[in-house]
Each structure stands twice: as C-alpha cells, then as structure tokens.
NUDOLUM-921956 format. One record per residue (C-alpha): residue in one letter; x negated, z, y. Coordinates in pm, whole numbers, plus 50000, padded with zeros to 5 digits. Example, Ala and Ser with C-alpha at 12.3 -4.5 7.8 and 13.67 -1.06 7.14 Angstrom:
// residues 2
a487705078049550/s486335071449894/
// end
This chain:
// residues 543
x513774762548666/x516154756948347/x515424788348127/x513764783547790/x515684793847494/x512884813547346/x511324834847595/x507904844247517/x506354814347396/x507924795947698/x506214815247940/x503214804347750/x503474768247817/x504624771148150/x501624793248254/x498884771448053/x500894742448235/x500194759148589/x496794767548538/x496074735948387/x497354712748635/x501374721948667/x501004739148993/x497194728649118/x496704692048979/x497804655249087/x500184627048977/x497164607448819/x495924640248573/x499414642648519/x499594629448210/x496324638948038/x496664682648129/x499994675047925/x498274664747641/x495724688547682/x498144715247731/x499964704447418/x497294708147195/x495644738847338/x499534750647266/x499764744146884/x496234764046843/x497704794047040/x501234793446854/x499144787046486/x497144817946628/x500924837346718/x501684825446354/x499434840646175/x499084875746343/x502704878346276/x502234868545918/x499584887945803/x498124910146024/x497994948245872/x500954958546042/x503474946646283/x503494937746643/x505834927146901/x505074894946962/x506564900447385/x503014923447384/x500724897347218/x502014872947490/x501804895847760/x498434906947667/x497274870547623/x498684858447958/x496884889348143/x493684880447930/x493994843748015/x494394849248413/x491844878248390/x489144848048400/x490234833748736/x490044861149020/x490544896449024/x494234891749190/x496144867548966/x498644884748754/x501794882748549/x504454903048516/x506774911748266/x510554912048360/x510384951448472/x507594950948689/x508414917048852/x511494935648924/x509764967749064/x507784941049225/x510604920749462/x512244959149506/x508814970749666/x508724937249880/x512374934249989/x512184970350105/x515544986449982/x518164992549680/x520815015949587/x520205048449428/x518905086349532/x515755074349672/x512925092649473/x509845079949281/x509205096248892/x506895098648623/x506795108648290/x504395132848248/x504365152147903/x507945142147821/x508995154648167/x510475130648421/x508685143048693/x509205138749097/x506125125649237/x507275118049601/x510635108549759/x511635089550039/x512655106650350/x516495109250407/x517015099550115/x520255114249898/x517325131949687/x516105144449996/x519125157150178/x520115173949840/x517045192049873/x514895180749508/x510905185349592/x507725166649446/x507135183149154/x510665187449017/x511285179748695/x514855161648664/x516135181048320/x519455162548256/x521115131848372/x524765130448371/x524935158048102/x522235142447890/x518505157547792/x515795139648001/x512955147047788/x511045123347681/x512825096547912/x511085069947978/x510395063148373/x512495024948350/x515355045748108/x515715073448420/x515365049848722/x518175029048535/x520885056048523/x519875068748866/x520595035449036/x524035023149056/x526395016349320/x526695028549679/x529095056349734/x529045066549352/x527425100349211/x525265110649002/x524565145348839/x521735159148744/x519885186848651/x516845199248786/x513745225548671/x511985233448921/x508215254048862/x508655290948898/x512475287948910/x514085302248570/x517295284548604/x518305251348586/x519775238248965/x522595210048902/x523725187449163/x525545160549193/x523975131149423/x525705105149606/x523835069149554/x523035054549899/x521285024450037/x517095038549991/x515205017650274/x511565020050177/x510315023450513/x506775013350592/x506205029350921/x505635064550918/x506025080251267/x506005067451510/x505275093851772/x503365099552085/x499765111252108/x499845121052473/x501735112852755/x500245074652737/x499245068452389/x501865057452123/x501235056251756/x502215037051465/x501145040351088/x501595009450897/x501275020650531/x502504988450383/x504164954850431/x507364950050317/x510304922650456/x511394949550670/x507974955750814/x507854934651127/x511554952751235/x510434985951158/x507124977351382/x509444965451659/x512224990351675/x508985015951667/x507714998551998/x510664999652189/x510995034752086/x507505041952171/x507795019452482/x510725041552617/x508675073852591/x506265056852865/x503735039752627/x500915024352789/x498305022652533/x498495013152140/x497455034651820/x498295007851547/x496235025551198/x496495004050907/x494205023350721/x494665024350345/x497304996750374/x497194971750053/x498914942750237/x501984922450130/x504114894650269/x502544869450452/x505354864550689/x505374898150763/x501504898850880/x502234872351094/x505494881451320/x503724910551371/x500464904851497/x502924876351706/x503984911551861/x501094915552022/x499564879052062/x500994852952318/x502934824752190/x500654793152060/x497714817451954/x496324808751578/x497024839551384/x495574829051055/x495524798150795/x495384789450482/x493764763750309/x494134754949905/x494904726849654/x498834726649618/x501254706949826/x501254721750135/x498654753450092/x497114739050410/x498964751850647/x498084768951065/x500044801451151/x500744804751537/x502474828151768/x506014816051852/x506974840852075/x506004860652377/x504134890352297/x506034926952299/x503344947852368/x500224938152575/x498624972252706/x495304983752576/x495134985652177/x492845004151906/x493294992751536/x492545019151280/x491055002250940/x489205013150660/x487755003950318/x491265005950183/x493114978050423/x493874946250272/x495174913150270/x498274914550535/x495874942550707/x493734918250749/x495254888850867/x496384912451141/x493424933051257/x491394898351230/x493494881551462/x493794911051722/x490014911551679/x489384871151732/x491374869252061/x489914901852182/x493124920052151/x492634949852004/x489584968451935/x488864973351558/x487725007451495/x486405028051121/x484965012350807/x484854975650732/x487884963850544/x488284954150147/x488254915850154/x491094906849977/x492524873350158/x493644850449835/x497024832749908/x499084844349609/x502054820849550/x504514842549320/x506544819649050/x509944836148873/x508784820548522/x511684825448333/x513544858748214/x512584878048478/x508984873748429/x506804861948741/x503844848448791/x501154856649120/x498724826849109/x495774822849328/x496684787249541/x494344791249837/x492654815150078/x492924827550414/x491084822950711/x490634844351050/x491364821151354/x487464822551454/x486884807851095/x485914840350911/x487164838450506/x487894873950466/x488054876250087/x484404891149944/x482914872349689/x483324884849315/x480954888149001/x482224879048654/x484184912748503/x485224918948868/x483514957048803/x481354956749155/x484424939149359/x486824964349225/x484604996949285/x484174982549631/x486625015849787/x483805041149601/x480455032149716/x479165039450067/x479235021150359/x476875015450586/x477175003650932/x474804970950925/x474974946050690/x473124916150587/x474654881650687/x473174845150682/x473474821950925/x476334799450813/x478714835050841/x478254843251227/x481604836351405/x482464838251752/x486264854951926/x487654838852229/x485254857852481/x482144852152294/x481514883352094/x479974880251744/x481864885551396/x480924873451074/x482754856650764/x481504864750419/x484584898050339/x486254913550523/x487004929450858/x483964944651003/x485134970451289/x484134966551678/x483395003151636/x482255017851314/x482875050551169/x483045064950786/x486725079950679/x487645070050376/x489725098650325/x492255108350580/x490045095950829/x487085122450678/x484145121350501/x484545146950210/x481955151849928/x482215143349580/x483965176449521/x486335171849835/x487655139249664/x487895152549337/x490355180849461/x492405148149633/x492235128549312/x493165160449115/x496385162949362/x495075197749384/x495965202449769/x499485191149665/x500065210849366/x499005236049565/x501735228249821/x504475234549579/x503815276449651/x505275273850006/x509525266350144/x510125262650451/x511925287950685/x515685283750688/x515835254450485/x519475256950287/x519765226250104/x521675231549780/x518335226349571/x516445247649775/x515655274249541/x513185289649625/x511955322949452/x508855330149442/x507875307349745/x506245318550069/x508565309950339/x507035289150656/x507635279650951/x507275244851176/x503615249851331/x502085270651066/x498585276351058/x496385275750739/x494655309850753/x491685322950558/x494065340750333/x495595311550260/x492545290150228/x490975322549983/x494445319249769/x493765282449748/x490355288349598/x492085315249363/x494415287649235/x491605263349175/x489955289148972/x492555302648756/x495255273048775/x493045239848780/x490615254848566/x487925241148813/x484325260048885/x483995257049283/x480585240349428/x480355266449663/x478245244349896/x480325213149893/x483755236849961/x481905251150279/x480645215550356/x484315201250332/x485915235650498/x487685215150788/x488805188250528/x490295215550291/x491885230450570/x493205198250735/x494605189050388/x496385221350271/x498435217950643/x498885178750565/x499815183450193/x502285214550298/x504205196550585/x504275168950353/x506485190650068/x508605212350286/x508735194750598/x508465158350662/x505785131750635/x505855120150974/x505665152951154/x502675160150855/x500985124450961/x501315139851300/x499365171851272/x496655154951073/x495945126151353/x494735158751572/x492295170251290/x491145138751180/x487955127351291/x487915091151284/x491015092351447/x489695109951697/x486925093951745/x488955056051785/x490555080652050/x487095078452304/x486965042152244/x489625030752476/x487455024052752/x486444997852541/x489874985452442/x490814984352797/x488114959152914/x489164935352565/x493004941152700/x491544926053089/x489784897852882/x492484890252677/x494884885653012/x492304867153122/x491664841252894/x495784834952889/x496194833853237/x493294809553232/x495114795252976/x498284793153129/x497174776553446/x495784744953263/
// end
C-alpha cells in the first residue's frame, strides 16, 4: 500500500474505507461507499479542525485519531482493534516468536522500570536479574522515569553486542552492574514438556505463536523417546493466535484429509475448509485440558480433537472467541485487526458466544461461575464422527467437566485476590536458591533453597505475616483455611517460578492441581475415543 504523506488523517480514510465497503463490499457499491466515505470524511476532518482550533487547550491530534478509530471499531465486536505503530510492532514480535535483545519483560511502575518476568535462558536470565528487579541505569544513564518503549529500545540491538546496566534489587543496598550480551530471545510457547509417569507425556501450550506448531513437535519426539504412550496436551488459559498455527497442529494428531475447522465471511476468499495434509504424529490415547480462559486457536484445536473423537476434552467450557481477524499494516506502522468472518468446528458448531451491546457481560465471561449444564435450543445440537452430542452456540463445552479457573483450583474470592494482588509472587522474591552463583545473584537477606523444597507451616505462617504487615491486607480467616491447599500449592509454584525455572515449577504444580488430576482418572475414557477414532479411519481407509 503506497504510504500517505500525512499519517493520521490517512489512516482515517483508509479505515472508514474498510469498514465501509474497502475490505467487505462489492464492485457494484463500489462507487457509492466512496462517496459516502468522502463526505462522512470532510465532517470528521471539519470536526479535527475545530478541536485543534479552539478547544481549551492543546491536543495531539495522533491521540484524537487513535481514540476515534478505537471508538469507531468499538461498535462492531468486542475483538476489532487498531493499533498504533508501537503496539502493532509489539504485536508481529509476540506472533513471530523471537528478536534480539536480553530477553526480559518490564514495566514502569512508580518511575521504576521494573522486571515483571523473563524468558528462560535468556541473557537476562543467565546473568542472573530476577522478577522484581528494578533496572537503575542503562548504559551509564538514570532509568527513572523511563518509559517501558524508551527502555525496551536501548535494550534491543544487535546479536553479539552488550549492554550494561545497572540493577536495584529489593533488600540489596548496592547497586549490581552487569554488562549483558544481546542474543536471539525465542519466546517459547511450550512450557515443559516432561513426563507424568512412565506412560503419560505432557505438554503446556500457553500461547500460539509462528513457532508454535515446531515447538509442539520437537516436544513430541522428545516426549515420544521417553516411551510416551498417552497425551497430556493443557491449553488452559491459552488466548489463541495464528490460525496456521492451530491448524498444523491439531494436523499432529488428526489423519490426513480430516476437516479441522472453516471459515466462512464476506471478503474474497473468507470461505475457506482447513484439512489435515499430513499423517498424524501422535495417535495414542489423548486428554485436552481447557478452561474458561482458552480461546480462539485453543479452540479450533480442542474442537477438532473433540469432533473426530480424538481427544477427550476435560475442565470448564471454553471462552468463545472464534472471529477470523484479518490484520491490515495501514500505513506507518499502524495495523488494523478487522473482523472478516467466523469459525466453525468441523461438526458445524460456531464457537464464538454471542455479545450484548457495551460487550460488559461477554467480557466478564472469565469471572462468573460455571455451571456444568447449560441451556441449548434445538438448532445448536451437533453430532462428532461416532455420534456423541456437542452443541454450537460458544464455545468448547468439555467431555468431562470440572471447575479450575485458577491453576486448575477453585479458590475463593480472597484466594484470587491474593493472585490478582501478585501477592504469592511478591512473596517469592524472600527466597534464592541454593548454590546459585550467577553474577546478579545477590542475595542478602534471602532464605536459601533447595530443588524439592517443601512449603512448611512456618513458611505458610510467615506468608500470612507478610500479608499483614507488607500488603496491608486483613486475612478472612475462613476463606485462607478454605483455600489452605491453594495457598500452599501457589507459594511452591510462585517460588520455583523466581529461583528456579518455570517448567520444573509447572511441573510440581500438575501433582497438586486438582483438575489436573482429576483429567488424570479420565483416560479410560480417552482410550475407548482413541479405539473409535482408529476405527472410523481404518473404516475409512478401506473404502
């Protein structure tokens, strides 16, 4: 697309060209959205005109477009969006799954550019920075009051080069510099993967990114060679992302030919059927973890395993996003995610839920209760290749349903305030672990631990101690002794997490968490699905 000499207005007209008829309409409305567009154009720019003129004060007119575009796509759906150059950037880094820098994500928190997680073997993680850290100086320069865009900048650069900085680190008087070599950061999405027992494998999809569908396969082989015979795939809390991605890897477990999803819009070519080209890599028994928190790609997948009796679908029923977002580069760096169809399970099942107006009840979806009936009509029964009922009308209802919203457990309001507080990872920051001599490793003032730790009553009394006097936060006695096995199953998680790493901390929870375990006992079931699903392509096969 030739770019527009004057940026902000441009991406005005393109967008009220798109949503107008640019992108969704046909040859014969050509003409007349253009007009339409045109004039609808001079009242918005008259509008621009005089809010620039006379309003009581200046403003950037890059925010008054910005705001206006959001405003404007705010009355389609809940999931079209713009963004502005920076986060369309942030945006394709996220999807393409790597860049160059130290491999840590910030915040600026009070003027301080604060840590907030880091990715594991990363340079920031090999130098031995922690969540929490607060980066002081940046190649000699004062930090504070950095924004999070000005750090990120000077942290990125090219491979091989360093970069110095200067950490303060809670409870640590002085100030620990170090100078960190920029590497390649993959953002992996698959966390793990390890063995359950001397059978089971497991794999955490967290995300979809263009490197999903490799890290998914290297993780089978790897799994496959430790004498996997059954499946753990948990894509609980997973938001989605590329389309591609959901595909070639439910194709991993799915014989060549099977529908995996489609589409079905108003633009050139949003009709479109999504098979299995290849042979299958893994066809033992299979349980798929979900919960209120999976979306979009986690959909597509766990609806397909679920329609040709694949996998069995165990936890909460899924969020019901399934909109076919077709992203634009504008112009500038500014992109565009428009709504240009919707997806369908290969039964037939639209997973996206239905929305109200101000999107308020579809958005709070993740915070009410669920229940493990609901009401369907007629019209939204579906059958899967052997015959067993699912329904259409949002999202992916599990074979097997069980409420764990939060780690795979049910906390009480209190027990998700502590989470949402990042209490059990503040709380984190106390502890080092044994023997751990990275140079930024300082760590006075720190209890020392070691791999297989046990949270003790001491420790879970100190924890209540900090709430008190640190968090400021009055205790609901009955709700703490309610959630005792969460709190406890958290503090390890959040604790491996800081001073260890976040697979082997993924790896202690699975054993404490309960709708993990109980997905665990349902593999009888997932067994006689994996006999059908044989069945029905040898069957198929034959013909």
């Amino acid at each position: 697309m030739r770019t527009p000499r004057f940026f902000p207005l441009a991406v005005l007209v393109v967008l009220l060209s798109a949503v107008a008829g640019g992108f969704l309409g046909g040859a014969a409305q050509a003409q007349v959205t253009q007009d339409q567009v045109t004039q609808q154009y001079r009242i918005f720019t008259a509008a621009l005109a005089a809010i620039d003129r006379e309003y009581v004060e200046p403003v950037a007119s890059d925010r008054l477009i910005y705001d206006a575009v959001g405003g404007m796509l705010q009355t389609l759906d809940p999931h079209s969006s713009f963004f502005n150059p920076r986060d369309y950037a942030q945006m394709r880094e996220r999807q393409e799954g790597k860049y160059y820098g130290v491999g840590l994500s910030i915040q600026t928190i009070d003027g301080d550019v604060t840590v907030m997680s880091l990715f594991e073997g990363s340079p920031a993680y090999r130098a031995g920075i922690r969540r929490g850290d607060v980066i002081a100086r940046v190649k000699g320069e004062d930090a504070k009051g950095w924004t999070t865009e000005q750090t990120a900048k000077q942290l990125k650069g090219p491979k091989g080069t360093k970069v110095n900085i200067s950490i303060r680190r809670p409870g640590y008087d002085k100030l620990i510099d170090m100078d960190v070599e920029r590497d390649e950061v993959n953002i992996v999405t698959v966390r793990g993967p390890f063995m359950l027992d001397g059978q089971t494998g497991y794999i955490n999809l967290f995300n979809f990114s263009e490197t999903s569908n490799k890290e998914v396969g290297d993780a089978l082989e790897k799994l496959k060679a430790q004498g996997m015979k059954r499946l753990v795939l948990d894509l609980r809390d997973n938001p989605g992302g590329p389309l591609d991605q959901a595909i070639q890897i439910a194709n991993r477990f799915l014989p060549r030919g099977d529908m995996i999803v489609y589409t079905r819009g108003r633009v050139p070519n949003a009709d479109q059927d999504y098979r299995g080209t290849d042979e299958a890599d893994f066809t033992g028994p299979m349980l798929v973890l979900v919960n209120r928190q999976s979306a979009s790609a986690s959909e597509i997948v766990s609806g397909a395993l679920q329609d040709h009796d694949r996998a069995l679908v165990v936890g909460e029923t899924t969020f019901g996003k399934a909109l076919v977002q077709s992203v634009y580069r504008i112009s500038e760096g500014a992109g565009l995610a428009l709504t240009t169809g919707r997806y369908f399970t290969p039964s037939g099942r639209m997973i996206q839920r239905p929305w109200d107006n101000t999107f308020d009840e579809y958005l709070t979806y993740t915070l009410r209760d669920q229940t493990e009936k609901r009401e369907h009509a007629a019209a939204q029964l579906k059958y899967t290749d052997a015959g067993r009922k699912v329904y259409s009308g949002g999202g992916i209802e599990p074979d097997k349903f069980f409420v764990g919203p939060v780690q795979g457990f049910n906390p009480t309001r209190f027990g998700r305030a502590l989470v949402s507080r990042a209490a059990f990872a503040n709380f984190a920051e106390r502890y080092a672990a044994e023997g751990d001599t990275r140079m930024g490793a300082a760590t006075e003032g720190r209890k020392r631990l070691s791999r297989g730790f046990q949270v003790t009553d001491a420790m879970v009394a100190e924890f209540r101690a900090f709430l008190q006097d640190e968090q400021k936060l009055k205790i609901d006695e009955a709700a703490f002794a309610k959630d005792l096995e969460f709190v406890k199953a958290m503090l390890k998680y959040e604790i491996d997490v800081a001073i260890f790493s976040v697979s082997e901390a993924q790896k202690n929870l699975i054993a404490r968490d309960p709708q993990a375990q109980f997905a665990l006992s349902q593999f009888p079931d997932a067994v006689k699905l994996t006999e059908l699903a044989k069945s029905r392509t040898s069957t198929k096969g034959g013909n």
